[in-house]
C-alpha positions as CSV (number, residue, x, y, z in Angstrom):
1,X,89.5,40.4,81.7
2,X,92.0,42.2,83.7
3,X,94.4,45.5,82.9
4,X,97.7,46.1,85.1
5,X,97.3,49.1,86.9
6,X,100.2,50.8,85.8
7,X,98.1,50.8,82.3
8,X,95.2,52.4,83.6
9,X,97.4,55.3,84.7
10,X,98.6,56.1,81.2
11,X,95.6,56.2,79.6
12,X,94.3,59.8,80.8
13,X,98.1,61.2,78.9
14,X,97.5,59.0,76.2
15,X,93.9,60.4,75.3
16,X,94.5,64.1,76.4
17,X,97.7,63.7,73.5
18,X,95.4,61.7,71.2
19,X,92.4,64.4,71.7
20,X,95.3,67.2,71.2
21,X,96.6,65.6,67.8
22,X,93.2,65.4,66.4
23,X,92.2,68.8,67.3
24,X,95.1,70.1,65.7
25,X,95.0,68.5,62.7
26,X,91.1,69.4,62.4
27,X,92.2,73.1,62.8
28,X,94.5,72.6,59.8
29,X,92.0,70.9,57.6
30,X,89.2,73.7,58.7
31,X,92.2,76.5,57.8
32,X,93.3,75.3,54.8
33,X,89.2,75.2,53.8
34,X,88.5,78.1,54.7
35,X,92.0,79.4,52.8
36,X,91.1,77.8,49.4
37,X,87.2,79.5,49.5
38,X,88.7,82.5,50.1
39,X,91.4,82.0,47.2
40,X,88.6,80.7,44.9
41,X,86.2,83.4,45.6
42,X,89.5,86.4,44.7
43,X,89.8,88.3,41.2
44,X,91.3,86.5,39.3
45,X,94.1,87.4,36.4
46,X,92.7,85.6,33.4
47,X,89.2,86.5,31.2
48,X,86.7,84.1,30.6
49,X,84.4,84.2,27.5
50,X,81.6,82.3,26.4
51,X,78.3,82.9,23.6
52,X,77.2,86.0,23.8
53,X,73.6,87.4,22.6
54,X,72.8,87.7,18.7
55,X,70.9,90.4,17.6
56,X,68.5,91.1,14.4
57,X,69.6,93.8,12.4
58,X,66.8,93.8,10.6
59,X,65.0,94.2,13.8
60,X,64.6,96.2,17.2
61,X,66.9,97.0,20.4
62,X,65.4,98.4,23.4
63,X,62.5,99.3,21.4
64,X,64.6,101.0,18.6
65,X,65.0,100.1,15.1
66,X,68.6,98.7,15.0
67,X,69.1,100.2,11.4
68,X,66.9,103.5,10.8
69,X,66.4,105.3,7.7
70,X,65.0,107.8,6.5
71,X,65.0,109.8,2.7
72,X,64.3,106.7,1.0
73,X,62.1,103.5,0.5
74,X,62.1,100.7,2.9
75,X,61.5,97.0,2.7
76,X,60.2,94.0,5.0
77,X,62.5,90.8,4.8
78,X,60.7,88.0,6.3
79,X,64.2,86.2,8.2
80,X,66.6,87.3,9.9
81,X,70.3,88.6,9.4
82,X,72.0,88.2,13.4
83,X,74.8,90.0,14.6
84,X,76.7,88.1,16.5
85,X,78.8,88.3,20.2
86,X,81.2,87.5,22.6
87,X,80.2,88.2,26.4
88,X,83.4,88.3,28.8
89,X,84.2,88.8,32.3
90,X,87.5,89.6,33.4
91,X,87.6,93.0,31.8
92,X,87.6,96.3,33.3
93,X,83.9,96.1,35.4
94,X,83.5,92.7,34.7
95,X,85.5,90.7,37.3
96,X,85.6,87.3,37.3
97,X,86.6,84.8,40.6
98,X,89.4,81.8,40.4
99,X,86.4,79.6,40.8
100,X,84.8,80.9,37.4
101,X,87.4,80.7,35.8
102,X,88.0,76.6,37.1
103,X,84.7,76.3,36.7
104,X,84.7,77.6,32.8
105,X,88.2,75.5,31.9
106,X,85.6,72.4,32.7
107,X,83.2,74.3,30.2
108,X,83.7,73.2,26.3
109,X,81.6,76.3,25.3
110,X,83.9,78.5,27.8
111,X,87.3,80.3,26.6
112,X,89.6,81.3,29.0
113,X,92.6,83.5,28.3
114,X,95.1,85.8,30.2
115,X,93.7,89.0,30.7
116,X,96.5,90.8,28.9
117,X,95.1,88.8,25.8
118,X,92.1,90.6,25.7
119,X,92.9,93.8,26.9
120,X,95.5,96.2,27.6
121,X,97.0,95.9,31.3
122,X,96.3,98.9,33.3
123,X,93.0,99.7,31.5
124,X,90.3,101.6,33.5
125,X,86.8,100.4,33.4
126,X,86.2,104.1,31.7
127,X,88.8,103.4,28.9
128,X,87.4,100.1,28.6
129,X,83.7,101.2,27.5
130,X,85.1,104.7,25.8
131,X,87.0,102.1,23.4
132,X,84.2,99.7,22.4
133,X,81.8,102.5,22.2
134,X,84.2,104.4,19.6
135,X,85.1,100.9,17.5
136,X,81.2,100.3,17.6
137,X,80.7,104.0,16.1
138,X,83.3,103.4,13.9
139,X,82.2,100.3,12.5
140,X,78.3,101.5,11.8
141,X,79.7,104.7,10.3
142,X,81.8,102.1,7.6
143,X,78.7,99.9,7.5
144,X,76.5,102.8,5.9
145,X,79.8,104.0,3.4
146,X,80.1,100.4,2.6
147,X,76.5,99.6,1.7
148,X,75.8,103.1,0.3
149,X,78.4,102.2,-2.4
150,X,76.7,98.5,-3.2
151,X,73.3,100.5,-3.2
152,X,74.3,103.1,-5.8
153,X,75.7,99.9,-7.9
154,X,72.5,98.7,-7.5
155,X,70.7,101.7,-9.0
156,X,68.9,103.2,-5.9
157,X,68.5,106.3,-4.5
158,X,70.6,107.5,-2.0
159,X,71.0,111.0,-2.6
160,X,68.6,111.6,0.5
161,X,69.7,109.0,2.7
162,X,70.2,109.5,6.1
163,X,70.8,106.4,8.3
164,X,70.9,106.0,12.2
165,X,71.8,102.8,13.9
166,X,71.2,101.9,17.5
167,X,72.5,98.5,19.8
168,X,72.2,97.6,23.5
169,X,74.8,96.7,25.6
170,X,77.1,95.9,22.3
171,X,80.6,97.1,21.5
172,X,83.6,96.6,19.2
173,X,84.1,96.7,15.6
174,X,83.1,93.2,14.4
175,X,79.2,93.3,13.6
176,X,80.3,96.2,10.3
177,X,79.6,93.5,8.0
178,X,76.0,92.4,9.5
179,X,75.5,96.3,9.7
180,X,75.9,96.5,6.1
181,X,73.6,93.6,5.2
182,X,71.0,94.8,6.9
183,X,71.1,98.8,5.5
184,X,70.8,97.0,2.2
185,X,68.2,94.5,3.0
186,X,66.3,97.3,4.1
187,X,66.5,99.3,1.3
188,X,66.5,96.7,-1.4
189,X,62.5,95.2,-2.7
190,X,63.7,91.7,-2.5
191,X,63.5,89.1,0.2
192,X,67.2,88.6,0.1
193,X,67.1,86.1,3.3
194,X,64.2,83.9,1.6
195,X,62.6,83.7,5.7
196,X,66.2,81.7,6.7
197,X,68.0,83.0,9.9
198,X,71.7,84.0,8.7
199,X,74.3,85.0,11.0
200,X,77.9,86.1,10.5
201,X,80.8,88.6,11.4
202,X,83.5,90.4,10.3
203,X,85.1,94.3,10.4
204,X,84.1,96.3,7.3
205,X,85.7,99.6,6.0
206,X,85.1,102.2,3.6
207,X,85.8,100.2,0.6
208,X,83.6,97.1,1.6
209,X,86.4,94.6,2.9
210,X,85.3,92.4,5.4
211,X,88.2,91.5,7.8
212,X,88.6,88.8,10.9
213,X,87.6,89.3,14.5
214,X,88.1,87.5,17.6
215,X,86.2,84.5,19.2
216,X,84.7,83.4,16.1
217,X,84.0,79.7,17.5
218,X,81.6,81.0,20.0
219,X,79.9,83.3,17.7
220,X,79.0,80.4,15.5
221,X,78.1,78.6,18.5
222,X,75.7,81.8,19.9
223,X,74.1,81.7,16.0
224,X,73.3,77.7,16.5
225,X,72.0,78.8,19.7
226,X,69.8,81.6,18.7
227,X,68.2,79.7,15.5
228,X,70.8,80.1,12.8
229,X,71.2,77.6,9.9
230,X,73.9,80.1,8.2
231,X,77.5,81.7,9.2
232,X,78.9,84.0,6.6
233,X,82.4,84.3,8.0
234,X,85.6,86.4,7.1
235,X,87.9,84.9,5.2
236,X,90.3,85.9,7.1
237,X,89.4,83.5,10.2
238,X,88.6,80.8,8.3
239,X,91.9,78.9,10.0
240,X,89.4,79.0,13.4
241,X,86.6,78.0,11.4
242,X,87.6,74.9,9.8
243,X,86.9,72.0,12.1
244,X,84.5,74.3,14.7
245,X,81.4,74.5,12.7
246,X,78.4,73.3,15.3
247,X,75.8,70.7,13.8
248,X,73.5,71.8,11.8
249,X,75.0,75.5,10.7
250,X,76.5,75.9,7.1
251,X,79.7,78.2,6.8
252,X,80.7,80.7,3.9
253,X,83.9,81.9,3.2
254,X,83.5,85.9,2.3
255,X,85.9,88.6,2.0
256,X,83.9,91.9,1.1
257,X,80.4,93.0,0.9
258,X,79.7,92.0,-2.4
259,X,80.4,88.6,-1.6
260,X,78.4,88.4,1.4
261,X,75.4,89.8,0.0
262,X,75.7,87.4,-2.8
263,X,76.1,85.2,-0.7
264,X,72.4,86.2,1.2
265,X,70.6,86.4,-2.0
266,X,72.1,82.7,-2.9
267,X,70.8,81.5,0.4
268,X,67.4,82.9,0.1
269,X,66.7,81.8,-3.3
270,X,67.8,78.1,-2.5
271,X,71.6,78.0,-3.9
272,X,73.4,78.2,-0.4
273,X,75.0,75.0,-1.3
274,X,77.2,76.1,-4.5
275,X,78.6,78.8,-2.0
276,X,82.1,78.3,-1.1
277,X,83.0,76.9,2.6
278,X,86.0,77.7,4.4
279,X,89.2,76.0,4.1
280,X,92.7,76.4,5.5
281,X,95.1,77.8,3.0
């Protein structure tokens, strides 16, 4: 084989332009890597939420009894009534990355919303945890006016009552209604849950209304998670209920404390099934 000499001499430019070219469009690739980790790994400006923890009311919490009383007979129930949560990052001290929140929008049991959804723009970590520490005080305070008022219907004795209730690393308003189960659970001689784990949700106030909360899907999904076979949910979010129920847990549409303790004694002594499910109006 033989090469004209004139072809030999171009080679040298040739290479040094080819090695050039490649080098530079390796530097581009490396940048642009390196420029999308580093995008990925900033705050980002939505929230992400998934399943939270449930908790026993009828149980402990860092060692304490979740509902304490005092000034008046107590009972055991052999189930389980569950609180139930919402964990979130994205809100004041609880940053989330771009890449958790891709990562979650790939994540059927992950909800991701605009942070301004959740909370208020310009809110301070400190705000933050002030506010769900007053709804929480709120709501217990409620729970034990609420379920003071089904107790005296119920002919017991609550003229000494005095009630204390104590959670871990839990906030907001929505676990009233659970609160209220369990102060009357406790202070009632039957075995209202029948040994059955029973979850729900819902606001309560003074006069016993149970009203919606947020995230309800992944509560119900936190209760299948954590052992439940029952949700007693609000009416009021039945619209997010209907068509999200998880395999294997049984809904019922309440709307006050009445209801939803009828609604544990029916469950407990076998009848769960005449209770009414939710439906959208």
């Amino acid at each position: 084989m033989s090469l004209h000499l004139s072809s030999l001499k171009r080679w040298p430019m040739r290479l040094r332009r080819y090695v050039r070219a490649r080098s530079l469009r390796y530097m581009a690739g490396l940048i642009a890597v390196v420029l999308s980790v580093v995008v990925l790994c900033l705050p980002s400006a939505y929230s992400v939420q998934w399943p939270g923890p449930t908790l026993n009311v009828l149980g402990d919490s860092g060692g304490q009894p979740v509902v304490k009383v005092s000034g008046a007979n107590t009972y055991q129930d052999t189930g389980k009534l569950l609180l139930t949560t919402v964990s979130a990052n994205g809100v004041p001290g609880y940053p989330v990355s771009n890449a958790e929140v891709i990562w979650a929008l790939l994540d059927s049991a992950r909800v991701v919303k605009p942070r301004e959804a959740v909370v208020p723009v310009g809110q301070t970590t400190k705000e933050y945890q002030a506010e769900t520490l007053k709804d929480m005080t709120s709501s217990q305070d409620k729970a034990v006016k609420a379920a003071t008022s089904v107790l005296e219907e119920q002919g017991v004795d609550v003229s000494k009552l005095e009630v204390s209730m104590h959670v871990d690393d839990i906030g907001g308003p929505s676990a009233g209604m659970m609160y209220a189960l369990g102060l009357i659970d406790e202070l009632t001689p039957q075995n209202e849950s029948g040994g059955k784990t029973i979850a729900g949700t819902g606001t309560i106030n003074d006069k016993g209304e149970v009203g919606a909360i947020g995230g309800i899907k992944l509560k119900m999904l936190g209760a299948k998670r954590d052992g439940a076979t029952w949700f007693l949910a609000p009416k009021g979010n039945c619209d997010d209920v209907v068509g999200h129920v998880p395999s294997g847990l049984r809904d019922v549409q309440v709307s006050n404390l009445n209801e939803a303790y009828d609604a544990l004694v029916a469950i407990g002594e076998g009848r769960g099934d005449e209770l009414p499910h939710c439906t959208v109006d």
